[in-house]
C-alpha positions as CSV (number, residue, x, y, z in Angstrom):
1,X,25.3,2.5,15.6
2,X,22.9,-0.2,14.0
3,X,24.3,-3.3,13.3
4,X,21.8,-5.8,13.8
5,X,18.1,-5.3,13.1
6,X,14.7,-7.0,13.5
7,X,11.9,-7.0,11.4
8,X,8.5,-7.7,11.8
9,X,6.0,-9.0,8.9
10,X,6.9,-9.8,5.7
11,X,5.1,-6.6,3.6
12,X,5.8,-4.6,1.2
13,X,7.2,-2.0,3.4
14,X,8.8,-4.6,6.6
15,X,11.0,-6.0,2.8
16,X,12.0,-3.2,1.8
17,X,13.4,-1.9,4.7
18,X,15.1,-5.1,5.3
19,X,16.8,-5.1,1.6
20,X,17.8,-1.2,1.8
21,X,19.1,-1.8,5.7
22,X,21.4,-5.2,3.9
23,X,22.5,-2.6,1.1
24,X,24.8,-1.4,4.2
25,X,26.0,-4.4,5.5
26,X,23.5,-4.3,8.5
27,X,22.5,-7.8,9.7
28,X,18.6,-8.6,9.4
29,X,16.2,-10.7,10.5
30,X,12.7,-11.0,9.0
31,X,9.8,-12.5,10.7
32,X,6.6,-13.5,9.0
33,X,3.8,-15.0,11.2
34,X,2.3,-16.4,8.0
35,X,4.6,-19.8,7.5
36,X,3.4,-20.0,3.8
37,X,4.2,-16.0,3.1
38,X,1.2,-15.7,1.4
39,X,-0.7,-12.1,-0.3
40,X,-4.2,-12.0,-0.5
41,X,-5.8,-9.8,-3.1
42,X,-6.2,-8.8,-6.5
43,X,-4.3,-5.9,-8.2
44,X,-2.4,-2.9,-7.4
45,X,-1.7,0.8,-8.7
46,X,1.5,1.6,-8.8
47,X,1.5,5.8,-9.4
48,X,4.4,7.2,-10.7
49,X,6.1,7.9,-7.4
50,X,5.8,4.5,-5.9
51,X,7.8,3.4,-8.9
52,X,10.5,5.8,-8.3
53,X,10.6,4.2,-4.8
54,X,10.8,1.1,-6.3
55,X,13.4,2.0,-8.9
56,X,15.5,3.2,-5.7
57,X,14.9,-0.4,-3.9
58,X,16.4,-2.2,-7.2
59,X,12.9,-4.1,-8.1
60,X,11.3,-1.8,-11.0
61,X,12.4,-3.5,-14.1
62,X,10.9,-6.8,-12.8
63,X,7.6,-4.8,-12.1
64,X,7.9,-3.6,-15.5
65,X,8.4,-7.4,-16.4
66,X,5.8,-9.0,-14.7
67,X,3.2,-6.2,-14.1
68,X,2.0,-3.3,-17.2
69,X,3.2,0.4,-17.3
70,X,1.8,3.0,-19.3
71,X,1.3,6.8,-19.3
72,X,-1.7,9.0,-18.6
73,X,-5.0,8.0,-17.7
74,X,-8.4,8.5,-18.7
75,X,-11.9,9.5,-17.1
76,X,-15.0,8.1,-18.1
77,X,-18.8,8.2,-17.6
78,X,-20.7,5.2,-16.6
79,X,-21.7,4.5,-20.0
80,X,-18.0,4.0,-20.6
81,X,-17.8,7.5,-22.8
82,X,-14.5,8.7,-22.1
83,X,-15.0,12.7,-20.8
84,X,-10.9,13.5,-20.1
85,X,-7.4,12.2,-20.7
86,X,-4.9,13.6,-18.1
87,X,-0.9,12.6,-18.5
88,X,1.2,11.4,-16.0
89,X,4.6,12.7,-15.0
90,X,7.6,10.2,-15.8
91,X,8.6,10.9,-12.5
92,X,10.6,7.4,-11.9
93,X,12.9,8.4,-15.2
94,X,12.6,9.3,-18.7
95,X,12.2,5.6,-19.8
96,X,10.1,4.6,-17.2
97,X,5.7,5.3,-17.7
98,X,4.2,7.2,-15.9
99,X,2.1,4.8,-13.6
100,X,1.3,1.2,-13.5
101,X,-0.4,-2.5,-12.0
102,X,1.0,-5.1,-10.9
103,X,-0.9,-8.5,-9.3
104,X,-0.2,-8.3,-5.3
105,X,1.0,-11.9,-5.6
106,X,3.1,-10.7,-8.2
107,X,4.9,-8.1,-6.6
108,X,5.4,-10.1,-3.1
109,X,7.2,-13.1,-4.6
110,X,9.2,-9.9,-6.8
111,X,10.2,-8.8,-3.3
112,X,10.7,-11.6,-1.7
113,X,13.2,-12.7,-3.5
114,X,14.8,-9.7,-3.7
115,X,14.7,-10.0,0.4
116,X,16.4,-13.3,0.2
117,X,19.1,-12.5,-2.6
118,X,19.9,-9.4,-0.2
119,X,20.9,-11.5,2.5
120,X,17.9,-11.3,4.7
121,X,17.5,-14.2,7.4
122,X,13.7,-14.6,7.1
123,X,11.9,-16.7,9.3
124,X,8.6,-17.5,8.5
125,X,5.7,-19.1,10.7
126,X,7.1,-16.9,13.5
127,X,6.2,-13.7,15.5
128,X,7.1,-12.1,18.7
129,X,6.2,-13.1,22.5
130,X,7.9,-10.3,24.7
131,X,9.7,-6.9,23.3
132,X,11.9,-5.6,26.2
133,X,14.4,-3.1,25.8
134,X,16.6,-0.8,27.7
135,X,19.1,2.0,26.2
136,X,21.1,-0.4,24.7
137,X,19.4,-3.3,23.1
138,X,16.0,-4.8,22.4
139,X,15.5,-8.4,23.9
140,X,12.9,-10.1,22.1
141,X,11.1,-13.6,22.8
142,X,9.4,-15.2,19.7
143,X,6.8,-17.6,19.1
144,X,8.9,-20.8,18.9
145,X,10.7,-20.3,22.0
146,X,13.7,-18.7,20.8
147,X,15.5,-15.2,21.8
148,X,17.5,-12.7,20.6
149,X,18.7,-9.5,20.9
150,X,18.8,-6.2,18.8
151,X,19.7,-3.1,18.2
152,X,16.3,-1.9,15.8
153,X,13.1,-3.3,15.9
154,X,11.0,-2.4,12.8
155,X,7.1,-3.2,13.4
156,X,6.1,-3.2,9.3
157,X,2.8,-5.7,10.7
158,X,0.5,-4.1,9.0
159,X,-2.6,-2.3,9.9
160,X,-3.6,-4.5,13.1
161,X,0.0,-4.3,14.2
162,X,0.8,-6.5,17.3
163,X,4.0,-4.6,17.3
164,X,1.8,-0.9,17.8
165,X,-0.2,-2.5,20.7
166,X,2.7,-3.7,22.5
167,X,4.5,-0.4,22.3
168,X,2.0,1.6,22.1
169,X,-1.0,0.4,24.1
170,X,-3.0,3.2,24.0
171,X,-3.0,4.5,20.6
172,X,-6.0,4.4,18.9
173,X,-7.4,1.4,16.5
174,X,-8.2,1.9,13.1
175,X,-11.1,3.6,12.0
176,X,-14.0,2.9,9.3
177,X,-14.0,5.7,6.9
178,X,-17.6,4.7,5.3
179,X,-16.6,3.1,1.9
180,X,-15.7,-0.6,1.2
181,X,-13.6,-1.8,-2.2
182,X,-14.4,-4.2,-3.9
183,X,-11.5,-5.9,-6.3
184,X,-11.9,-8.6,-9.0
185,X,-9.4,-9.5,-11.7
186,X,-10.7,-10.2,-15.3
187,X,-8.9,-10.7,-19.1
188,X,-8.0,-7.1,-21.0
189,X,-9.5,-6.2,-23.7
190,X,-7.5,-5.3,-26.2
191,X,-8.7,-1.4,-26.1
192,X,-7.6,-0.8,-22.5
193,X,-4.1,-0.1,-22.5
194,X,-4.1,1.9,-18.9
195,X,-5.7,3.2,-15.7
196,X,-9.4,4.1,-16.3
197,X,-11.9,6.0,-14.0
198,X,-15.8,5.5,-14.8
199,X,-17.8,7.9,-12.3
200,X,-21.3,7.3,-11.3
201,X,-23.0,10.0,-9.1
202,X,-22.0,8.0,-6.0
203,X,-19.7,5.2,-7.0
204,X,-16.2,5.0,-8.4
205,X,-15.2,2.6,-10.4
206,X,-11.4,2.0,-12.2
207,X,-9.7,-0.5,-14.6
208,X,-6.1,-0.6,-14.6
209,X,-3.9,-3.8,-16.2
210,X,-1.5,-5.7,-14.3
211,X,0.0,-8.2,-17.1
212,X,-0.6,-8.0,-20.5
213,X,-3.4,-10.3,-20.6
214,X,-5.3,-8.9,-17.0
215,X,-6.8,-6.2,-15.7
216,X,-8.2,-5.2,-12.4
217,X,-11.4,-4.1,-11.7
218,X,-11.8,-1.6,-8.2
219,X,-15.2,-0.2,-6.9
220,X,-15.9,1.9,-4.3
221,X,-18.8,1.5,-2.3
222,X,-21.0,3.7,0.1
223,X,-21.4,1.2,3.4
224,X,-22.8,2.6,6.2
225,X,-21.1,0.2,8.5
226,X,-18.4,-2.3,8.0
227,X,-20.5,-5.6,8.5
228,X,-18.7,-9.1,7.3
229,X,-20.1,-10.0,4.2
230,X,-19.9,-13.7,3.4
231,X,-17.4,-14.4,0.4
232,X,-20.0,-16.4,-1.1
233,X,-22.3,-13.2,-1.7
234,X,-19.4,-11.0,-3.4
235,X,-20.1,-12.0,-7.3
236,X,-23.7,-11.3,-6.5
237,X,-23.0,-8.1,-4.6
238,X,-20.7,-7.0,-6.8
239,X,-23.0,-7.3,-9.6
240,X,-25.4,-5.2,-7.9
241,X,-23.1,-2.4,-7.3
242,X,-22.4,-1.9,-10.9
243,X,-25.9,-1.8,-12.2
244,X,-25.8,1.3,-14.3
245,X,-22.4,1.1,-15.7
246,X,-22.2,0.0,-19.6
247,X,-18.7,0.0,-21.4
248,X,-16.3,-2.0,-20.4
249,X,-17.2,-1.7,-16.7
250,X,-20.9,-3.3,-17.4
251,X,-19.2,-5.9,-19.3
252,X,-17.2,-7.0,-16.6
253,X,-20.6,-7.0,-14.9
254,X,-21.9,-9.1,-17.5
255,X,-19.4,-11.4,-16.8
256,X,-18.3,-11.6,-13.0
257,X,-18.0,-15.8,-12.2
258,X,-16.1,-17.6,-10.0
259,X,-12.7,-17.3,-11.9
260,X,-13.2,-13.5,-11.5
261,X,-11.4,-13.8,-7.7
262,X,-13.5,-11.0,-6.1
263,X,-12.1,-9.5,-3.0
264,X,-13.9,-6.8,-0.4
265,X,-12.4,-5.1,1.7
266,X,-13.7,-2.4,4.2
267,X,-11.5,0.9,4.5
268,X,-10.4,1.7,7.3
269,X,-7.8,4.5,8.2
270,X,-5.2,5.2,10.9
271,X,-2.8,7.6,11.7
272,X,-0.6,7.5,14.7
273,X,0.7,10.7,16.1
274,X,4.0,11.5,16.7
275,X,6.7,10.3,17.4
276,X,6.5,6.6,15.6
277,X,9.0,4.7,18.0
278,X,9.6,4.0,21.0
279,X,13.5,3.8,22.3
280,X,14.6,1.4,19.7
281,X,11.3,-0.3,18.3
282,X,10.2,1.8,15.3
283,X,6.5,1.6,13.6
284,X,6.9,1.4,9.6
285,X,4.1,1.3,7.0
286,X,0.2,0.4,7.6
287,X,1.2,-0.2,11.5
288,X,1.5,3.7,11.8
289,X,-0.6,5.7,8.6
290,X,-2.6,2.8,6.9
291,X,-4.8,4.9,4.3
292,X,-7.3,4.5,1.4
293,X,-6.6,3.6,-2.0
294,X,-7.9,6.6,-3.6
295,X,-4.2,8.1,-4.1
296,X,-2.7,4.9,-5.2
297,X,-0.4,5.2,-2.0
298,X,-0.7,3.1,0.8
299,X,2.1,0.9,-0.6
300,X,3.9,3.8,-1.9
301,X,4.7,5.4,1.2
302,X,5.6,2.2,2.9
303,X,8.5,2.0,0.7
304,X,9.1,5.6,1.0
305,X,9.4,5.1,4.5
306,X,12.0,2.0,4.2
307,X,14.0,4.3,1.9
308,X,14.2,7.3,3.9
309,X,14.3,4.7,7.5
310,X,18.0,3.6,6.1
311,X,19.3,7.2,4.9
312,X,18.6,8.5,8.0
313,X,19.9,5.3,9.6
314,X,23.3,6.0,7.4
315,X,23.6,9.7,8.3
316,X,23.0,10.3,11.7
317,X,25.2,9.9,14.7
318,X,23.0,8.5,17.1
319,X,20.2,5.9,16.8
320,X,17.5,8.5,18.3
321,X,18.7,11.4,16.0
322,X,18.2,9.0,13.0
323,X,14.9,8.0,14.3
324,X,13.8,11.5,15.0
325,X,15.1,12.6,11.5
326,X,13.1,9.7,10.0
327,X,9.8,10.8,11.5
328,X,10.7,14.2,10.6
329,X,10.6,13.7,7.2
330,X,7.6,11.1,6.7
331,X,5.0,12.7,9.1
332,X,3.5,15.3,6.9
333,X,3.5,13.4,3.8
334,X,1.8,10.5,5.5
335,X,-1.0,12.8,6.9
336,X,-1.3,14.3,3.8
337,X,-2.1,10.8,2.0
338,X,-4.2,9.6,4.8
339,X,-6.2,12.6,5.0
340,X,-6.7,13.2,1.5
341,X,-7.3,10.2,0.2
342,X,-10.6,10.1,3.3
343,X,-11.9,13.0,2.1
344,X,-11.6,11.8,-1.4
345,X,-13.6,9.0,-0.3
346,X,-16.5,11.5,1.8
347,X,-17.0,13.7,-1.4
348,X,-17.5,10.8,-3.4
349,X,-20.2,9.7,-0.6
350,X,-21.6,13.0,-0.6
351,X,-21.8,13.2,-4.9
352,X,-23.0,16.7,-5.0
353,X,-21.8,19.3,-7.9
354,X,-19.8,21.3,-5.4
355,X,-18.0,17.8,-3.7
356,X,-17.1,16.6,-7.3
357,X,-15.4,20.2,-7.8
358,X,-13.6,19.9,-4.4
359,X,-12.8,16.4,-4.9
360,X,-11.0,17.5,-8.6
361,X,-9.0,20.2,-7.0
362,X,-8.0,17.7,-3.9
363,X,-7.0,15.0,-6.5
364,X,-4.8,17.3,-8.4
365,X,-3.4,19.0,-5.1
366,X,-2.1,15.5,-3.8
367,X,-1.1,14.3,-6.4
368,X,1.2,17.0,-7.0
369,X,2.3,16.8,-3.9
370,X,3.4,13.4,-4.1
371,X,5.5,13.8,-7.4
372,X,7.9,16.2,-5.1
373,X,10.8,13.9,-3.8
374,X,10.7,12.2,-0.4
């Protein structure tokens, strides 16, 4: 049915597809516009799901090498006084944490070698011109003048997919949900040993390690519009968003300098409706439900998706019917993490008693949701 697939960007979610698609002998191609294949950012949360996904695509004990796992995590106010300690299900296996971080760097070289030891022909420095297809095949043009032809195309380009526009002209863009996050990354002091949450009335901020000697520091800001904000600014900014914290959080503050790699990022939000493909060119990851970190799932789902993209792949008897079944399955838990997590993000705008009490119940709600399996 499937014997030769492409792959567009060189994500988190356009690898793993490409590794779990070479796991059945599938021929793969990988193309990466970026010819250095490089991740911008700070750190990542890995919940408890997303390293079951993980565990499935055959990368988890490096993450567990290279990035920190613990169990449980701990809410604090902003004078750092911890208020509650909640555990975390050991979903991924009994000897596996219940959550973790990782550096993105980290975790896309993890991956990317994993792509190439699978057998993956990457191609890097290279999009796609033309996509044209008929019932049989998918003839696509790239960027340095080549051709070739398909019987998949998987768009995993990320949130601004070229691959969405081209099949899917008319879908909507992606939308501002009304917070940005900042990100810096900073030494661990010995006493933090996992994720953290310190609430403010209107601003959340978290610690979580990535290695054993760095941590990550996230903030999320109120921003009534999502305005470029010169790099240059972001220690200062920064700064100024976490007046009022002490602990831990205001030392950070105390501390912010140039080595502290700030990152800001606006949030924005998308969510294609269905179906996800067109004929034989599929949408995978941020290109179709790009979300908000405040479930610790963007990435998750992405390699969710590649996961249940190859069993359905495996099972069905036609390429449509595999397709269908694969949208089938990933449609309501994708709304469910886009959805929730931008509500999340409007009752922590809003700040009131009665938002914090709905945002609790939502929190606990989704996050039970996603320990169910995919």
């Amino acid at each position: 049915m499937v014997n030769k697939v492409l792959v567009i960007g060189g994500g988190i979610g356009g690898m793993c597809s490409a590794i779990q698609l070479r796991k059945q002998g599938v021929e793969v191609d990988l193309v990466e516009i970026d010819p250095d294949w490089r991740v911008y950012g700070a750190g990542i949360t890995i919940s408890g799901p997303t390293l079951r996904a993980f565990r499935e695509i055959g990368v988890l004990d490096e993450i567990m090498a290279h990035g920190w796992c613990a169990d449980g995590f701990k809410v604090a106010l902003p004078d750092g006084t911890v208020v509650a300690e909640y555990t975390t299900p050991r979903v991924a296996g009994p000897d596996v944490p219940g959550g973790g971080g990782i550096m993105r760097p980290v975790l896309a070289r993890i991956l990317a070698n994993a792509t190439r030891a699978a057998g993956v022909h990457v191609r890097l420095g290279v999009s796609f011109d033309t996509i044209e297809q008929d019932a049989d095949q998918v003839r696509v043009a790239f960027t340095d003048g080549t051709h070739a032809s398909y019987d998949l195309v998987i768009g995993a380009d990320g949130v601004h997919s070229k691959t969405r526009q081209a099949i899917f002209p008319a879908a909507a863009r992606p939308s501002y949900t009304g917070q940005g996050c900042w990100r810096a990354v900073v030494p661990r002091p010995e006493q933090v040993t996992g994720p953290m949450m310190v609430l403010s009335k209107t601003t959340k901020a978290g610690l979580n390690p990535v290695s054993k000697d760095e941590m990550y520091l996230f903030v999320l800001e109120n921003q009534a519009t999502d305005d470029f904000i010169a790099p240059e600014t972001w220690p200062a900014r920064l700064a100024h968003v976490l007046q009022g914290f002490g602990g831990v959080v205001g030392d950070i503050r105390d501390n912010l300098n140039a080595e502290s790699r700030i990152v800001y990022r606006p949030l924005h939000k998308l969510l294609l409706p269905q179906p996800w493909y067109k004929g034989r060119v599929l949408l995978l990851g941020d290109a179709v439900h790009a979300t908000t970190p405040h479930l610790a799932s963007g990435a998750g789902i992405a390699v969710e998706g590649a996961i249940v993209l190859a069993e359905e792949l495996q099972r069905a008897a036609t390429l449509p019917q595999a397709l269908e079944a694969y949208v089938a399955r990933r449609y309501e838990r994708c709304r469910m993490v886009v959805e929730n997590s931008v509500r999340l993000g409007q009752l922590e705008n809003a700040g009131t008693p009665e938002a914090r009490e709905e945002h609790a119940k939502l929190m606990t709600q989704s996050m039970a949701a996603l320990l169910a399996p995919i």
